[in-house]
C-alpha positions as CSV (number, residue, x, y, z in Angstrom):
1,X,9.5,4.1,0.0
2,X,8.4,7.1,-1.6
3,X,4.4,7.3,-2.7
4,X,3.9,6.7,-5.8
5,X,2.6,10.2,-7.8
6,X,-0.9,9.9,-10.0
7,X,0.4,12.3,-13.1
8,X,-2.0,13.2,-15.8
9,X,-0.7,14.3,-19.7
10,X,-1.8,16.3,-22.2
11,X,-0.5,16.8,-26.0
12,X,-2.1,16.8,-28.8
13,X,0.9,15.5,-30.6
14,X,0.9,11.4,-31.2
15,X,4.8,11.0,-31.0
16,X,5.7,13.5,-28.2
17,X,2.8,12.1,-26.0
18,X,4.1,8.4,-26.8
19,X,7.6,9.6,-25.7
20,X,6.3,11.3,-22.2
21,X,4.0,8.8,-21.4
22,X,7.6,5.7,-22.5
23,X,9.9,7.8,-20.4
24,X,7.1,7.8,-17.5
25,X,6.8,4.2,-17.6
26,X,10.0,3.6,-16.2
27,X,10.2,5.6,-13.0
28,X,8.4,3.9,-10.2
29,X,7.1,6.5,-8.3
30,X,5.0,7.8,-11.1
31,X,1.9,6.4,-12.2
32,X,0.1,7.9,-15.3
33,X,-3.3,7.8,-14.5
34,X,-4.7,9.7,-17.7
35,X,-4.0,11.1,-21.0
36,X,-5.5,13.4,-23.3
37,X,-5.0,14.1,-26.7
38,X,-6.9,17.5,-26.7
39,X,-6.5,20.8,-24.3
40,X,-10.5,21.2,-24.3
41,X,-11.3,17.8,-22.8
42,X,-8.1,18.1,-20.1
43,X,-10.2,19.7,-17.9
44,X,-13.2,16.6,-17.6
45,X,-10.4,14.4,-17.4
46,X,-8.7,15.9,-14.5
47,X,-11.7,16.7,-12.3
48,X,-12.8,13.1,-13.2
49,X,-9.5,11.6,-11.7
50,X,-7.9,14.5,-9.8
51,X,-4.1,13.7,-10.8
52,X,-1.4,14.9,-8.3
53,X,0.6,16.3,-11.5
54,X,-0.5,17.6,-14.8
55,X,2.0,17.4,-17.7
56,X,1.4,19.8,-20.2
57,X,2.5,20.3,-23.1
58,X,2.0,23.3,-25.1
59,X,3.5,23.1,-28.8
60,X,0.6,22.3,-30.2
61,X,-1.6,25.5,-29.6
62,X,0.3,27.6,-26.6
63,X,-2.7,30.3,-26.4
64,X,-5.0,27.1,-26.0
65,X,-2.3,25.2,-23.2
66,X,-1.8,28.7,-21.2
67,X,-5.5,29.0,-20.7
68,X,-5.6,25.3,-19.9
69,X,-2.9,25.7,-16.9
70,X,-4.5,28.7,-15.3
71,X,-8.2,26.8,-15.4
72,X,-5.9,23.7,-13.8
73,X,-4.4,26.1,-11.4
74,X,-7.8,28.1,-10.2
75,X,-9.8,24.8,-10.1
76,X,-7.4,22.1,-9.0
77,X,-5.1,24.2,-6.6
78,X,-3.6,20.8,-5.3
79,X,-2.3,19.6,-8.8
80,X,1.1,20.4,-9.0
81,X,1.6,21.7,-13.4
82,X,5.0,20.6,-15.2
83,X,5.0,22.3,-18.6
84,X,6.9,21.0,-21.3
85,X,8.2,22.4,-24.9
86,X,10.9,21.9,-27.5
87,X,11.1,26.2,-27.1
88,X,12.9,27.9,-24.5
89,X,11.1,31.4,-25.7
90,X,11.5,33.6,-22.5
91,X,8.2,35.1,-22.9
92,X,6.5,31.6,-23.1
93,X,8.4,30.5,-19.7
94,X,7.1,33.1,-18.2
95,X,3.7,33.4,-18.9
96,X,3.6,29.9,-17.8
97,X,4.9,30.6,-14.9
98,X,2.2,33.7,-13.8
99,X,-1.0,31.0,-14.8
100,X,0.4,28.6,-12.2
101,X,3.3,26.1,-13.5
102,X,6.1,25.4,-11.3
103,X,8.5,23.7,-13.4
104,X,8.9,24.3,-17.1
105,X,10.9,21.1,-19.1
106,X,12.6,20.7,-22.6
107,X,11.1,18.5,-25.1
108,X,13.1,16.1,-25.9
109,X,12.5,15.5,-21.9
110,X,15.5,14.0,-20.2
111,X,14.9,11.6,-17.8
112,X,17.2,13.3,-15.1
113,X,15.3,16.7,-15.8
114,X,12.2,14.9,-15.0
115,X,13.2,13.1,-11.8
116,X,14.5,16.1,-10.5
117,X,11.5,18.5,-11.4
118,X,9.5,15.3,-9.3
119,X,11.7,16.1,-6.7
120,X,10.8,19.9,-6.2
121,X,7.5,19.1,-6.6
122,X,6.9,16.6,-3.9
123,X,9.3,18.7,-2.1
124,X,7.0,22.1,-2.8
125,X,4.1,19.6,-1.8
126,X,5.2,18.7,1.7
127,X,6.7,21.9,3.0
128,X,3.0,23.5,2.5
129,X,0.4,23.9,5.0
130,X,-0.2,20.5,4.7
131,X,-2.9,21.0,2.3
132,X,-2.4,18.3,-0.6
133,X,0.8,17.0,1.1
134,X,1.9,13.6,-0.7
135,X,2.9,11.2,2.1
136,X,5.1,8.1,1.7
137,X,3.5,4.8,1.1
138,X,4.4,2.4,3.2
139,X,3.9,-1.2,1.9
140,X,4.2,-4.1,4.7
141,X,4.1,-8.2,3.4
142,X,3.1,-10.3,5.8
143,X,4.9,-13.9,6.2
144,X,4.1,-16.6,8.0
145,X,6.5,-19.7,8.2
146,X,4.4,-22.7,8.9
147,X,0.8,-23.3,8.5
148,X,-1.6,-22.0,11.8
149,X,0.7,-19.6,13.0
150,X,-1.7,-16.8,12.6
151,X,-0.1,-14.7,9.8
152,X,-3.6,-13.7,8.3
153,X,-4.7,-12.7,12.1
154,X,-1.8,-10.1,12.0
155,X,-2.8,-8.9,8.6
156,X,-5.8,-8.5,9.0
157,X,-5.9,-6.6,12.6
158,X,-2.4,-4.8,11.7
159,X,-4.3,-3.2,8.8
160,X,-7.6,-2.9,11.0
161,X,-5.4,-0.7,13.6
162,X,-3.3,1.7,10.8
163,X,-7.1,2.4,9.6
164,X,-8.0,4.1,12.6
165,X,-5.9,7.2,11.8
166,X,-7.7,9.2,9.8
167,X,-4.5,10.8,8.3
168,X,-3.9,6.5,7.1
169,X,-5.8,5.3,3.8
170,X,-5.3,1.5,4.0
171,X,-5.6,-1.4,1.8
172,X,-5.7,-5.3,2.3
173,X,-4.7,-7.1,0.2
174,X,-4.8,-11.5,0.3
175,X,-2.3,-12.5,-1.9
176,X,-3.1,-16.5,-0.8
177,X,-4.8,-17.4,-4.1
178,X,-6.0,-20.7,-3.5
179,X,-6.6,-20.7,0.2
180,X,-7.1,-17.1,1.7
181,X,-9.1,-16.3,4.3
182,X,-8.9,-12.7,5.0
183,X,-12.6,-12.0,3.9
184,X,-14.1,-14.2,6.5
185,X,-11.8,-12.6,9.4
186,X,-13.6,-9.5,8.2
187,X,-16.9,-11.0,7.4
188,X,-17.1,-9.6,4.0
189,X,-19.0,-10.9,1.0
190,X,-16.7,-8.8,-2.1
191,X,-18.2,-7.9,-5.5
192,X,-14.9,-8.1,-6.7
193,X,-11.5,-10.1,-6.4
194,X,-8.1,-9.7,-7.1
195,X,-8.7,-11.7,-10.6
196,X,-11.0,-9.2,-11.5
197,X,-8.2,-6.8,-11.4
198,X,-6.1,-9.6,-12.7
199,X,-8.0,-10.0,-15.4
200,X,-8.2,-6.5,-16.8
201,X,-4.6,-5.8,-16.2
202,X,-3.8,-3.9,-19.2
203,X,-6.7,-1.2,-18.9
204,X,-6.7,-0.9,-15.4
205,X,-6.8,2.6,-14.0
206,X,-7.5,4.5,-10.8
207,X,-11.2,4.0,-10.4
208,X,-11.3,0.4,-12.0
209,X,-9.3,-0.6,-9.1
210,X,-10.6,1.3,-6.5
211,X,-14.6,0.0,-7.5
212,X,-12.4,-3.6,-7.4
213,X,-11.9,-3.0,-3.2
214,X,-14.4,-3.9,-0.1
215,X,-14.6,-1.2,2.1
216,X,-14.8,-2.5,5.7
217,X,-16.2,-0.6,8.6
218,X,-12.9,-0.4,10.3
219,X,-11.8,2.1,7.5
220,X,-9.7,-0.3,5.4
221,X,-10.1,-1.5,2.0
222,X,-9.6,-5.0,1.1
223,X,-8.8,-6.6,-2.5
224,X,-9.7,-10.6,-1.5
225,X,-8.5,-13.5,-3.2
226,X,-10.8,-15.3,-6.2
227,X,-13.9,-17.5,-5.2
228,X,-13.1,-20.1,-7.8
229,X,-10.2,-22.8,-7.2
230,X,-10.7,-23.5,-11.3
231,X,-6.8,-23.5,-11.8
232,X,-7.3,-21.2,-14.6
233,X,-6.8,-18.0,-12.7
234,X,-2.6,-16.6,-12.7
235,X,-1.4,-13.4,-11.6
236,X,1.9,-12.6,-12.5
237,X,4.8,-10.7,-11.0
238,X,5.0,-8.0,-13.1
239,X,1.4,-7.7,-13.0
240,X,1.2,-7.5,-9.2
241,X,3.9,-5.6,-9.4
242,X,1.8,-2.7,-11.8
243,X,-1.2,-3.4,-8.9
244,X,1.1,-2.4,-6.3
245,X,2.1,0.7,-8.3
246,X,-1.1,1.8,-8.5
247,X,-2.6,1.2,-4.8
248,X,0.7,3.2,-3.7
249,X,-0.3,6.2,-5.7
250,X,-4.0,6.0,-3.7
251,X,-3.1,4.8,-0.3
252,X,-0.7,5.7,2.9
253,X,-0.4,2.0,3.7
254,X,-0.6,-1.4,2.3
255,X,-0.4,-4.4,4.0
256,X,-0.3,-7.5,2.2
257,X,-1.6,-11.1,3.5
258,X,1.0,-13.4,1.5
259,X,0.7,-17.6,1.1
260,X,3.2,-20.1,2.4
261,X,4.6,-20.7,-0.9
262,X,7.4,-17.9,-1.6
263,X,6.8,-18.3,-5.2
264,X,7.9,-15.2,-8.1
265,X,4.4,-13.7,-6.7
266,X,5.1,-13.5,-3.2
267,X,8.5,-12.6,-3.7
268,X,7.2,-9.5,-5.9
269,X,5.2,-8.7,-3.1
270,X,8.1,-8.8,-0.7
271,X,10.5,-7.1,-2.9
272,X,7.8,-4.4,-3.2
273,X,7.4,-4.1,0.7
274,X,9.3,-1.8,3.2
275,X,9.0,-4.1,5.3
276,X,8.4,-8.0,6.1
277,X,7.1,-9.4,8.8
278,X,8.0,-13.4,9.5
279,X,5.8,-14.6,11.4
280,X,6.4,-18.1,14.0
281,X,5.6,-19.5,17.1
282,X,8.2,-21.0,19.8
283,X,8.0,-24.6,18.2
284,X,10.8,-26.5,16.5
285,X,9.0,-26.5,13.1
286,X,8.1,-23.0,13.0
287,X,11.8,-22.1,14.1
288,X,13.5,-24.5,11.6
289,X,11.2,-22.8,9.1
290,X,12.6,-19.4,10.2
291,X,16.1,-20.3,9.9
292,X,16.0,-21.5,6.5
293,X,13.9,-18.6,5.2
294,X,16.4,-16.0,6.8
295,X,19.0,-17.8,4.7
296,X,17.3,-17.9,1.5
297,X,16.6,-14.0,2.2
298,X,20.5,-13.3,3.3
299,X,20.9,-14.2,-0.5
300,X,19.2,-10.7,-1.1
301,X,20.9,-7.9,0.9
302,X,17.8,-5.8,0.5
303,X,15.4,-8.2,1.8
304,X,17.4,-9.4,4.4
305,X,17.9,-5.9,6.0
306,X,13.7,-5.9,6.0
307,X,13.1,-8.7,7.7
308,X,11.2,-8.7,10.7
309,X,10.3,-11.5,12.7
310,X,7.7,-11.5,14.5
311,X,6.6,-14.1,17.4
312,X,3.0,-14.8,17.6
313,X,1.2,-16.3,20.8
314,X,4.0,-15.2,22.8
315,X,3.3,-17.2,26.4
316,X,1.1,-19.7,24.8
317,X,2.2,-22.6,27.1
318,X,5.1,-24.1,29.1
319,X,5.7,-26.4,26.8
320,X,6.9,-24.1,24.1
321,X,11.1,-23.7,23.3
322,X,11.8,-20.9,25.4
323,X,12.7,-17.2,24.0
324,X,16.3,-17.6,24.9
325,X,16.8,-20.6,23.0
326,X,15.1,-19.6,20.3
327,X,17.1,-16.4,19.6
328,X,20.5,-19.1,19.6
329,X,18.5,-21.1,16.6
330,X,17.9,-18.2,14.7
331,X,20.6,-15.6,15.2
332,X,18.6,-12.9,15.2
333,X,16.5,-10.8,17.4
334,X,12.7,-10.7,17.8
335,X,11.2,-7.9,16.4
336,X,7.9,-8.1,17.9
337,X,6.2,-9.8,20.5
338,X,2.2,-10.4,20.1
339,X,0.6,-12.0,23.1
340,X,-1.4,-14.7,23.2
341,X,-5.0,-14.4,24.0
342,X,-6.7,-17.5,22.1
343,X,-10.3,-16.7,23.7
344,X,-10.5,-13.2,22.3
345,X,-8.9,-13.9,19.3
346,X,-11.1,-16.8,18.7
347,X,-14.3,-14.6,19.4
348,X,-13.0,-12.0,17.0
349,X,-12.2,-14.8,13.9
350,X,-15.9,-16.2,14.5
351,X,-17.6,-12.8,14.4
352,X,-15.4,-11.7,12.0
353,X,-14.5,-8.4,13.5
354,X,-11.0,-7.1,14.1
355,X,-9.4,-6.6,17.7
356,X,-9.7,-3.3,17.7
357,X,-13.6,-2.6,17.1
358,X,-14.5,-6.3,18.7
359,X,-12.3,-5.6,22.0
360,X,-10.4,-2.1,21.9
361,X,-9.0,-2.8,25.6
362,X,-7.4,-5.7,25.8
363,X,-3.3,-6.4,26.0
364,X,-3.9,-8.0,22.6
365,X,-5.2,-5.4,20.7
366,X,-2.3,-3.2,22.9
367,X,0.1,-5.0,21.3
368,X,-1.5,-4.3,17.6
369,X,-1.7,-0.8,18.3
370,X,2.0,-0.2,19.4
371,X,3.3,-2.4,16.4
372,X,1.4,-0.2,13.8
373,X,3.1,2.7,15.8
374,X,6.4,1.5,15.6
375,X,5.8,0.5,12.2
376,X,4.8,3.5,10.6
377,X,4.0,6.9,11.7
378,X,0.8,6.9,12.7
379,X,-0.1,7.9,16.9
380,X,-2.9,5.9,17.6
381,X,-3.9,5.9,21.0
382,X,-4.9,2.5,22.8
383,X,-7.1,2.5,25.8
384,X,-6.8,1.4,28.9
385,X,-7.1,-2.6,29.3
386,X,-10.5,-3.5,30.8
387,X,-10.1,-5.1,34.5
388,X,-10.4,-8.6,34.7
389,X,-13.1,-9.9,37.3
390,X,-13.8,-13.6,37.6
391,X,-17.6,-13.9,38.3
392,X,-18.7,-16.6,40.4
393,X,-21.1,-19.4,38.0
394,X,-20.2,-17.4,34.8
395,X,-20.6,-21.0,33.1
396,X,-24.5,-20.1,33.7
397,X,-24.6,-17.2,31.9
398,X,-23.1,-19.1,28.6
């Protein structure tokens, strides 16, 4: 899934801006983050929410838009410039071209015209030196299919782990309204929820949202569930679905902490995901669970193809249905194995720090690391497990 570009506008003319910023509205991997109705504020605007494309157009006063786009080329050398105009006056192209755009578009703007001046862009963007390269965003829904089968443990520590790349920018989010718990797991007290954002849906912008997250030492931002159960609080689809939007445009990765439910809300967050990972245990519930969800999601190619499931506690006991009969109830294979390690993972829930800062070494966190490897493209190197020495009268030292 391609990440989602912040794109800021400029014209002083009402009824072309309203049609730029209508035809935007309908591409997905554009977010407009800002518009401007005058070429001498552009400028406060941009530095204020450093867009990854300016859209100017320059009927209005060309002399006043070519001095804006060299000032947006010499001070924001990362903003990529589209210039638009109902003129195709050679001169004009040009000396658009020398102060720094790099495409130039008719007004009326075509939507093909547009999407495919997006596409050189991000294209100019990633074959650079790197500099201001616009990554994919990568947006993972996590699923558990029975109650206590640590989906929220995954969450939480898969999104701990991508963190520790310092090429990733991740966010959290806990999409289990009524019951969520992924706050605790990270011992955080927010400022801010998810209704919050909820709740001023139809102005929300960049910073709004980003003032909305935690930031948690690991480097990851979270956006928690509410505090209140009043019963007033709804988020809807489409509403998470212009949240999702927006985080894409901000971060590399987000990972999203979804309820037992599967109602339109989850589903918007699954639909919205690269990937989803279904997570059970080796017990007949869990595994009838899993078969009836993989049949619901067969009803959607799409989501069937992303499917992951994912076995948690793998070796918890002997009494447990065993991996080969498992894989005849369900049909498919496991994607992913996660060990079980109840005493560390215990310790980590009741301190509320993640695996990977609470205890780097073991198989456990291992297994988190190579999942967010195989996952996405990050390289992040585990250590070496700690040896295990059993020390005579430990139960004294407790």
């Amino acid at each position: 899934m391609k990440r989602v570009m912040r794109l800021a506008v400029v014209d002083p003319h009402d009824v072309t801006r309203a049609q730029l910023k209508n035809l935007m509205l309908g591409v997905d991997t554009v977010w407009l983050e800002a518009e401007c109705s005058r070429y001498e504020f552009f400028m406060d605007v941009a530095m204020q929410t450093l867009p990854d494309i300016a859209l100017v157009a320059v009927d209005a006063n060309r002399e006043a838009a070519l001095d804006l786009i060299a000032k947006i080329h010499q001070q924001l050398p990362n903003c990529s410039i589209l210039v638009a105009s109902s003129s195709q006056d050679g001169p004009l192209i040009l000396q658009a071209m020398r102060n720094g755009a790099q495409e130039f578009l008719n007004i009326p703007l075509e939507l093909e015209d547009f999407m495919s001046a997006l596409d050189r862009v991000r294209h100019a963007s990633a074959s650079g030196d790197g500099e201001g390269e616009v990554r994919d965003s990568q947006v993972v829904t996590v699923a558990g299919v029975n109650g206590g089968v640590g989906s929220t443990s995954v969450a939480v520590n898969l999104a701990s782990v991508l963190a520790q790349d310092k090429q990733n920018t991740v966010a959290l989010i806990d999409l289990d309204l009524a019951l969520g718990d992924a706050d605790v797991w990270l011992d955080i007290i927010p400022d801010y929820t998810i209704q919050d954002v909820a709740e001023n849906i139809t102005r929300i912008d960049y910073s709004l949202l980003k003032r909305s997250l935690t930031k948690h030492e690991s480097g990851l931002f979270l956006l928690p569930r509410p505090v209140n159960l009043d019963g007033e609080f709804h988020l809807g689809a489409e509403d998470f679905r212009r949240v999702i939007g927006l985080l894409k445009a901000t971060f590399t990765h987000l990972v999203i902490d979804v309820s037992k439910s599967y109602s339109p809300l989850e589903m918007a967050a699954i639909t919205s995901s690269d990937s989803t990972l279904l997570i059970t245990q080796l017990d007949l519930p869990c595994l009838r669970n899993v078969v009836r969800l993989i049949h619901y999601f067969e009803q959607f190619e799409t989501l069937s193809e992303k499917l992951k499931v994912v076995l948690n506690r793998s070796g918890l006991n002997d009494m447990q249905i065993s991996l080969k009969k498992a894989l005849e109830i369900i049909g498919r294979e496991i994607y992913w194995k996660i060990p079980n390690d109840y005493g560390t993972m215990v310790e980590s829930r009741n301190n509320g720090v993640p695996l990977i800062l609470q205890a780097p070494k073991t198989k456990l966190t291992k297994s988190y690391i190579d999942l967010a490897n195989e996952l996405s493209e990050s390289k992040i190197e585990s250590q070496d497990p700690a040896p295990t020495k059993k020390k005579l009268f430990s139960f004294l030292s407790r």
